[in-house]
C-alpha positions in Angstrom: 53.5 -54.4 14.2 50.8 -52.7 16.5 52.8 -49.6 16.2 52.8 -49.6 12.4 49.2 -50.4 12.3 48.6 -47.4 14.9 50.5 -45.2 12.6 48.7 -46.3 9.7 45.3 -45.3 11.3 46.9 -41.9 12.2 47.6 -41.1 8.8 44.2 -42.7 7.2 42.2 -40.3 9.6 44.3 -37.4 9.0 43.7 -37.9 5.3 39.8 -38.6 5.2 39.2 -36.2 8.3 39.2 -33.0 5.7 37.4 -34.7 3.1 34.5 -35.7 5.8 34.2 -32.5 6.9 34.1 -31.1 4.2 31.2 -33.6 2.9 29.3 -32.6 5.8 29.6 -29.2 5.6 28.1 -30.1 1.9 25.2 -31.6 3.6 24.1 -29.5 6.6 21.3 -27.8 6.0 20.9 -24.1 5.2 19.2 -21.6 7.5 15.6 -21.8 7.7 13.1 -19.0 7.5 12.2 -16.7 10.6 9.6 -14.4 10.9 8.5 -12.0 13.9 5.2 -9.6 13.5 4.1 -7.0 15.7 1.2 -4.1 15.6 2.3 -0.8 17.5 -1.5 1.3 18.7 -0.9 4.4 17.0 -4.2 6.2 17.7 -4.1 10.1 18.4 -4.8 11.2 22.1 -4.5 15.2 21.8 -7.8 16.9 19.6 -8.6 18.5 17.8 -7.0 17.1 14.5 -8.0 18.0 11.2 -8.2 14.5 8.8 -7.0 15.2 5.5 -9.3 12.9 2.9 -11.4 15.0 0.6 -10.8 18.7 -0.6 -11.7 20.2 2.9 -10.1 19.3 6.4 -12.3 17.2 8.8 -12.0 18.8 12.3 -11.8 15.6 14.2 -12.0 15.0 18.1 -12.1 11.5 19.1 -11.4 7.5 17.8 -13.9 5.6 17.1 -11.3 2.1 16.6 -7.5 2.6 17.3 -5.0 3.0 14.3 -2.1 0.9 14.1 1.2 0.1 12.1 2.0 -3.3 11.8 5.0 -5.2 10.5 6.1 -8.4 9.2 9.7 -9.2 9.2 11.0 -12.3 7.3 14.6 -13.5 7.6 16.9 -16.2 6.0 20.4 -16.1 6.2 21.7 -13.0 5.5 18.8 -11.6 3.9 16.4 -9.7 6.7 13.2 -7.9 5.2 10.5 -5.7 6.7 6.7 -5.5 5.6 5.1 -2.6 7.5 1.6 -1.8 7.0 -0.3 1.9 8.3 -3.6 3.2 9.2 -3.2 6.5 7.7 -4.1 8.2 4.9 -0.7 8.5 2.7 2.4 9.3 4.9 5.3 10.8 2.8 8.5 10.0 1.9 10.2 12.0 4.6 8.2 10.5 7.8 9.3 6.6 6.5 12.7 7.6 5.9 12.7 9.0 9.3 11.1 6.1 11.1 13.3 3.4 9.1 16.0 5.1 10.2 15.2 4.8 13.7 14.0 1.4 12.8 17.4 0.2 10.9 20.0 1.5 13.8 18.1 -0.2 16.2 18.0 -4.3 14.3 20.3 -3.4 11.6 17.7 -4.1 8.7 19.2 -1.9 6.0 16.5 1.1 5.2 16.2 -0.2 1.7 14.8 -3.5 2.3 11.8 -2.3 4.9 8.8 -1.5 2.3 6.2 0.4 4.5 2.9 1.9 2.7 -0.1 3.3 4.2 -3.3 1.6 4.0 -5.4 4.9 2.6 -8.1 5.0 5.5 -9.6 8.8 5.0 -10.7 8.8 8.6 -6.8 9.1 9.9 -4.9 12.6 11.2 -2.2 14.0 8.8 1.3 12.4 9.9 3.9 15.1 8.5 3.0 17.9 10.4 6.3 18.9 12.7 5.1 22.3 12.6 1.5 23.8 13.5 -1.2 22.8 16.4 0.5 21.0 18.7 -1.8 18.0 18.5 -0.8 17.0 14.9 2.5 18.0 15.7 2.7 15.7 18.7 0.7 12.7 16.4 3.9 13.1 14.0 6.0 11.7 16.8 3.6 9.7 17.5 3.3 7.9 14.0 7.3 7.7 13.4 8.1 6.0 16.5 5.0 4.0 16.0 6.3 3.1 12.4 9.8 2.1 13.9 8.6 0.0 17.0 6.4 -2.2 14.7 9.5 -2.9 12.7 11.7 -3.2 16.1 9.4 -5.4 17.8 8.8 -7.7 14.7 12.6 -8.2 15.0 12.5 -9.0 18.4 9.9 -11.8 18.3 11.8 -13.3 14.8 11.6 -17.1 15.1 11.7 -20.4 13.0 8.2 -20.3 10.5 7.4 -21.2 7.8 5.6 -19.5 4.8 2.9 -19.9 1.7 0.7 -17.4 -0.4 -2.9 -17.9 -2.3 -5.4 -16.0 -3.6 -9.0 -15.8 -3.4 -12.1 -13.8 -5.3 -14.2 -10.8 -3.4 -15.4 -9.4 -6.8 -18.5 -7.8 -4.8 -17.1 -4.9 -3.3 -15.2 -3.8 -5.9 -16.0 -1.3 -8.8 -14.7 1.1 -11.0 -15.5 4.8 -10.2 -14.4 6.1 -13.8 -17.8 6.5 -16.1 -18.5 7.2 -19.2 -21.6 9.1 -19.3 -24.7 8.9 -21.3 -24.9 12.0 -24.0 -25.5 15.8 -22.7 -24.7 14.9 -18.8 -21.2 15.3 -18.7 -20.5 18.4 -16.8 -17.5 20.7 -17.4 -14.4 20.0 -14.9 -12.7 22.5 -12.4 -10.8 23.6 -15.6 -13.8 24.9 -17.5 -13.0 21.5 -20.3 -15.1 18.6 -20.9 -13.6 15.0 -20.3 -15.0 12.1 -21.5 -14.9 10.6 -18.4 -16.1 11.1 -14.9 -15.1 10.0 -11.1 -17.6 9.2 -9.1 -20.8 10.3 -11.3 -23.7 8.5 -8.7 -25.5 5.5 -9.7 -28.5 6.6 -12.0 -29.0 4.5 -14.9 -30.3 8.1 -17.0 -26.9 9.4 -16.5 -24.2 6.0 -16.4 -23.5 4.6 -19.5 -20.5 2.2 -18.8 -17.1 2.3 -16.6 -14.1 3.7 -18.2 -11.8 0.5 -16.5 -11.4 -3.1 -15.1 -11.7 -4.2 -11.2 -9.2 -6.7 -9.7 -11.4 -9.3 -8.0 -8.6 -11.1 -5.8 -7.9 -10.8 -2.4 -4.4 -12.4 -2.1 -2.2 -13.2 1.0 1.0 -14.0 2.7 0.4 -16.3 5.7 3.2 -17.3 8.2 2.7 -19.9 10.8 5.3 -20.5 12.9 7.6 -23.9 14.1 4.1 -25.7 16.0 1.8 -24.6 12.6 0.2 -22.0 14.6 -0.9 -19.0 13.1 2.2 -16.0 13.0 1.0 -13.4 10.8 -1.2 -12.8 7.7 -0.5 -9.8 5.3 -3.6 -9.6 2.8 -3.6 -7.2 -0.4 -7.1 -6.1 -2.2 -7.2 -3.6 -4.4 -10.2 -1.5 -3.1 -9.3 2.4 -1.8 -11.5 2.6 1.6 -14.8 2.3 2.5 -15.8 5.4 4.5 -19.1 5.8 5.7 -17.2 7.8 9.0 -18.7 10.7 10.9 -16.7 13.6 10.1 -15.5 14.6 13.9 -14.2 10.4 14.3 -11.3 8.9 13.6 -10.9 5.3 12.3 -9.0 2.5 10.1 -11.6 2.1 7.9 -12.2 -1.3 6.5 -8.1 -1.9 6.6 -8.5 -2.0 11.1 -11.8 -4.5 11.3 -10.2 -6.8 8.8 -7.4 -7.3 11.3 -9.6 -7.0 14.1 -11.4 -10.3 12.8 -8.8 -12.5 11.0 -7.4 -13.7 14.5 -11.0 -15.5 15.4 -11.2 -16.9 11.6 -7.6 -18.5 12.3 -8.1 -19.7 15.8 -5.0 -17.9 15.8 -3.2 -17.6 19.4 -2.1 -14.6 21.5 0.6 -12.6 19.5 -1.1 -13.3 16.1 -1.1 -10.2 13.6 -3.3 -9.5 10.5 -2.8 -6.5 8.4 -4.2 -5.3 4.9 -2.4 -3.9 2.3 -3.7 -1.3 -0.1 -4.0 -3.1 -3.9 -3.5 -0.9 -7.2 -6.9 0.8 -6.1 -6.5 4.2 -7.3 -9.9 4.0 -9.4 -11.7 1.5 -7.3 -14.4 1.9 -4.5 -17.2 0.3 -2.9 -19.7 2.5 -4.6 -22.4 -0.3 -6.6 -23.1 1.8 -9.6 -26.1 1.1 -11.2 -27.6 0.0 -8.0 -29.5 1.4 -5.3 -27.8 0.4 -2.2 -30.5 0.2 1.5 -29.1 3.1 3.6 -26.1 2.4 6.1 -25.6 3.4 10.0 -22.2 4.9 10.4 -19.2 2.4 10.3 -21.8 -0.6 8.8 -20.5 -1.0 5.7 -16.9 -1.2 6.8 -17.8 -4.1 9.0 -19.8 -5.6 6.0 -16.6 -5.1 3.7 -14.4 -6.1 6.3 -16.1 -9.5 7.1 -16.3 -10.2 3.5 -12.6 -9.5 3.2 -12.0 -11.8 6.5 -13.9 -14.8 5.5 -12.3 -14.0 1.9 -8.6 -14.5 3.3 -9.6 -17.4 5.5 -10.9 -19.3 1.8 -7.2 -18.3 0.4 -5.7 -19.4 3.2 -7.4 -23.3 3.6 -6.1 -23.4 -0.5 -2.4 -23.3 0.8 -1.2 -26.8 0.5 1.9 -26.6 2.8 3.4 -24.0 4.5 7.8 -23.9 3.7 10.8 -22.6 5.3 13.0 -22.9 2.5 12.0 -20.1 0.3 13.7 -17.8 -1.4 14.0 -14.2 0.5 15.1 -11.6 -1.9 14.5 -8.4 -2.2 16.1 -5.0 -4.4 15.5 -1.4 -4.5 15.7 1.1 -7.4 15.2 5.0 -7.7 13.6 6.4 -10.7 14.0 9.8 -11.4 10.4 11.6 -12.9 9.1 14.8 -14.1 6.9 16.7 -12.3 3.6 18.2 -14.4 3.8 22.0 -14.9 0.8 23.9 -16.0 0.5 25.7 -19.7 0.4 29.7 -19.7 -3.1 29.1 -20.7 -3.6 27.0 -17.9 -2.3 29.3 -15.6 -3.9 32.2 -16.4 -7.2 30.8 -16.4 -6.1 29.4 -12.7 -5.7 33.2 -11.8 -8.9 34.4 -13.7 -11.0 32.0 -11.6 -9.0 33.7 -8.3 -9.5 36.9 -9.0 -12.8 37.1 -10.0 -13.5 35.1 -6.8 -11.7 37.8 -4.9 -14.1 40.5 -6.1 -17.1 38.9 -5.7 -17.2 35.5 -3.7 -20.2 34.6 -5.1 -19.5 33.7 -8.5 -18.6 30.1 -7.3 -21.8 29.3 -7.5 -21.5 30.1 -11.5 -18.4 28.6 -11.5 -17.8 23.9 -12.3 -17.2 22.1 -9.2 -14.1 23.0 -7.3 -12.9 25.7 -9.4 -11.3 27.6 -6.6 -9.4 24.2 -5.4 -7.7 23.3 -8.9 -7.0 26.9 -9.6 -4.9 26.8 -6.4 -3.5 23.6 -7.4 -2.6 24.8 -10.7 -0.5 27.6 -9.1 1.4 25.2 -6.1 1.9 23.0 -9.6 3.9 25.5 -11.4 6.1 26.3 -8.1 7.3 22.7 -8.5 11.0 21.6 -8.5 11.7 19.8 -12.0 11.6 16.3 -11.0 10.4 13.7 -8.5 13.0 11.1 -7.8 10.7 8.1 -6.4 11.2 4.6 -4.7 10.6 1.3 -6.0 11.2 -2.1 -4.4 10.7 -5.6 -5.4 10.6 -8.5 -2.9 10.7 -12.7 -3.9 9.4 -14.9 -1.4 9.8 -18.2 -2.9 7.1 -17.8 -5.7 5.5 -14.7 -4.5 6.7 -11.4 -6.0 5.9 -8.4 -4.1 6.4 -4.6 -5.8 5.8 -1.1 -3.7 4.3 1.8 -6.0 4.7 5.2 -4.3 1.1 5.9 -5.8 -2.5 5.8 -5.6 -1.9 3.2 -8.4 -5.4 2.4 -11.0 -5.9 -1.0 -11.1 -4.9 -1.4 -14.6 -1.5 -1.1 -13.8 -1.6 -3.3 -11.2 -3.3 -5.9 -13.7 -0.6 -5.4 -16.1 2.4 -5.9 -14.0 0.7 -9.2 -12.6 0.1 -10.8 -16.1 3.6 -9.8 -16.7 5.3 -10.4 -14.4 7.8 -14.0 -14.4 6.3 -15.1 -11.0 3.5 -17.3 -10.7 1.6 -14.7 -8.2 2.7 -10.9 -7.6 1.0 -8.6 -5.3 1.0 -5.2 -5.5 1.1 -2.3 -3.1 0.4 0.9 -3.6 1.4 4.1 -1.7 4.6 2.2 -0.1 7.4 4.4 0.6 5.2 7.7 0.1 2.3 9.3 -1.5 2.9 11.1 -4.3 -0.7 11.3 -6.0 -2.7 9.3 -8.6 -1.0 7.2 -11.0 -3.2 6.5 -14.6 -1.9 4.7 -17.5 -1.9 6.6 -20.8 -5.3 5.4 -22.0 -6.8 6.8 -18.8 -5.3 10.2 -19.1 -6.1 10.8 -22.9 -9.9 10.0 -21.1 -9.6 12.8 -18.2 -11.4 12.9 -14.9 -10.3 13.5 -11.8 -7.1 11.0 -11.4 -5.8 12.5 -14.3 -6.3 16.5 -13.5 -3.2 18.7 -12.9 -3.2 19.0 -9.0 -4.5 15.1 -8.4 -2.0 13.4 -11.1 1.6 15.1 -10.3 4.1 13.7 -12.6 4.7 13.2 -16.3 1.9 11.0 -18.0 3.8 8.0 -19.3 5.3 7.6 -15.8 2.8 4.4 -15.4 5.1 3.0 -17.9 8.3 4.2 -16.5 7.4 2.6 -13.5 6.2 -0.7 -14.8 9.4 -1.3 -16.9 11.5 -0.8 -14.0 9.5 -3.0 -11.7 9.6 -5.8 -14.2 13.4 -5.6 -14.9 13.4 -5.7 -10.7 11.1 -8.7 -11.1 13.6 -10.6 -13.5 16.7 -9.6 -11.8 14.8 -11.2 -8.6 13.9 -14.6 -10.9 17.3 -14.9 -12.2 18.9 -15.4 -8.4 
């Protein structure tokens, strides 16, 4: 009898033994988040370097603040991501592929799901210079290896966190450059044409009539705290282009470096904390108060007044997040679109080489001449040297409710606009100049208005390309949903 009974448990146990098992694999819980951040000092030491914001170099020969890349990297299961943030002006396509790649042998994060874009800062050195003086050729290694170590050491410190987003209004430092001008003070362009439009026109009410665009007031952000609740990282996105007020021979991060340099101290984050901001669809937005007559500023003020706004902006978004998770949804996909670049008209190009020559014989017809003539007539020629087409990179991220798109573009802010009301997430962010810089981006109604995002030289590829773009980043966006 015991025997029987022994044997009966045998076979009882080898029966429900698979079916428990299996019921707990059924319940055990799936792989929480991680995330590991890191900033990487990236400042220049050799001088001179020429920065390359505005239309002439800047000969440059010292920091005032230190430059940085900084990365966010984000991992469930078998999904790893990278967010990597710059202090430089716009780096191109072929000095991120170069530093992912150094980045993705060394943690294995595939180069297509590390989105890094630069934060726009005109006060930066030029980052693709591998031949030349040897100082921005040295600060070329410098900013690829910096690129890569940010991404290497975020994946290095990944951990259990957890994750949550908000938003918050800084409508105050934010306007449109574009202008439509009162009647008779519109001046011709560099082409010798009249738009109906102008960047940038100063802030006299006798000349302003009204701006040709929106502004996007909100300052939104990721924040990641980590298994304790203790501050991690925060990325922020607001759509404003830089700040500026540098002296020409200094290099800085512009707004983009004291925002981070504060949001540790509006946290009471600990050691290890990062902070970085992310460059918004900004291409026609400054800090410029048109219409207003702004008190004079001592070099670098206004970028700490921006900059605090910003940081005490971020900390409001960040007291509205009601929990922080770890079971979000990472996702995140990559697409190439193929566009066509902008070639000049014979008309256009032989007024380009009218202005040239006439400058050759006599210099001092400039002075006769509209504003930067000389530079768009050299731009018209480089334009029509162009290959065909542009074949671009766009990426699409989901974390949990939070959609995330790259733009390859100094993007206007009604694009950015658009793709948020469209898009099937509650909250998207947009960056711009992620994965390279490959000029201004206007939507059609902008360009049928001209000004300087528009002109042949600033605006490089076909004009419905906003649209292009958009279409294919809301497909990514509902591909990302659907999962």
């Amino acid at each position: 009898m015991k025997t029987t009974s022994a044997a009966l448990l045998v076979v009882v146990v080898f029966i429900l033994s698979p079916l428990t098992l299996h019921a707990a694999d059924a319940a055990a819980p799936k792989p929480g988040l991680r995330a590991g951040a890191a900033n990487v000092d990236i400042t220049p030491t050799l001088f001179p370097l020429n920065t390359p914001g505005g239309f002439n170099a800047r000969p440059t020969t010292s920091a005032h603040d230190k430059l940085h890349a900084r990365a966010l990297v984000l991992s469930q299961g078998d999904m790893t991501i990278a967010m990597c943030v710059v202090d430089t002006l716009g780096a191109g396509p072929e000095v991120l592929d170069e530093s992912k790649a150094i980045a993705s042998k060394q943690t294995g994060i595939p180069v297509e799901r590390m989105l890094v874009s630069s934060t726009h800062t005109h006060s930066a050195p030029p980052s693709g210079r591998t031949e030349g003086p040897e100082p921005e050729v040295a600060y070329h290694k410098v900013i690829v290896q910096g690129i890569a170590d940010a991404i290497i050491n975020a994946h290095a410190a990944l951990r259990p966190a957890s994750i949550g987003d908000a938003s918050h209004p800084l409508p105050e430092e934010v306007f449109n450059r574009r202008w439509f001008l009162k009647p008779g003070k519109m001046p011709l362009n560099p082409f010798g044409e009249m738009d109906q439009v102008k960047m940038n026109p100063g802030t006299s009410a006798e000349v302003l009539d009204h701006p040709a665009g929106p502004t996007d007031p909100d300052l939104m952000i990721i924040s990641v705290v980590d298994a304790k609740r203790k501050p991690l990282c925060l990325f922020a996105n607001y759509a404003l282009h830089y700040v500026g007020g540098v002296p020409a021979q200094t290099v800085s991060a512009d707004y983009f470096g004291e925002f981070a340099r504060l949001m540790p101290s509006r946290l009471h984050a600990p050691d290890g904390f990062v902070a970085m901001m992310s460059n918004g669809a900004s291409g026609d937005i400054n800090n410029i108060p048109f219409l207003v007559t702004r008190p004079p500023r001592e070099p670098y003020e206004q970028i700490r007044i921006v900059a605090g706004k910003a940081a005490d902006t971020a900390w409001f978004a960040y007291k509205k997040i009601d929990a922080h998770r770890n079971d979000v949804k990472l996702d995140m996909v990559e697409r190439e679109l193929t566009l066509k670049y902008r070639k000049p008209t014979p008309e256009q190009l032989a007024h380009a080489r009218d202005v040239l020559d006439t400058l050759k014989k006599n210099p001092d017809a400039l002075k006769d001449m509209p504003r930067l003539a000389d530079h768009y007539a050299r731009r018209t020629l480089n334009a029509a040297e162009r290959p065909d087409t542009l074949t671009i990179k766009l990426q699409a991220i989901r974390i949990g409710d939070l959609a995330v798109v790259g733009i390859p573009f100094e993007v206007l802010v009604e694009i950015g606009l658009d793709i948020k009301k469209r898009s099937p997430f509650p909250r998207t962010m947009v960056i711009g100049l992620a994965n390279g810089r490959h000029g201004y981006l206007p939507p059609p109604n902008q360009h049928e208005l001209g000004g300087y995002e528009t002109w042949l030289g600033t605006n490089y590829v076909q004009k419905d390309a906003s649209v292009l773009i958009t279409n294919d980043l809301l497909e990514m966006l509902k591909e990302l949903d659907a999962k």
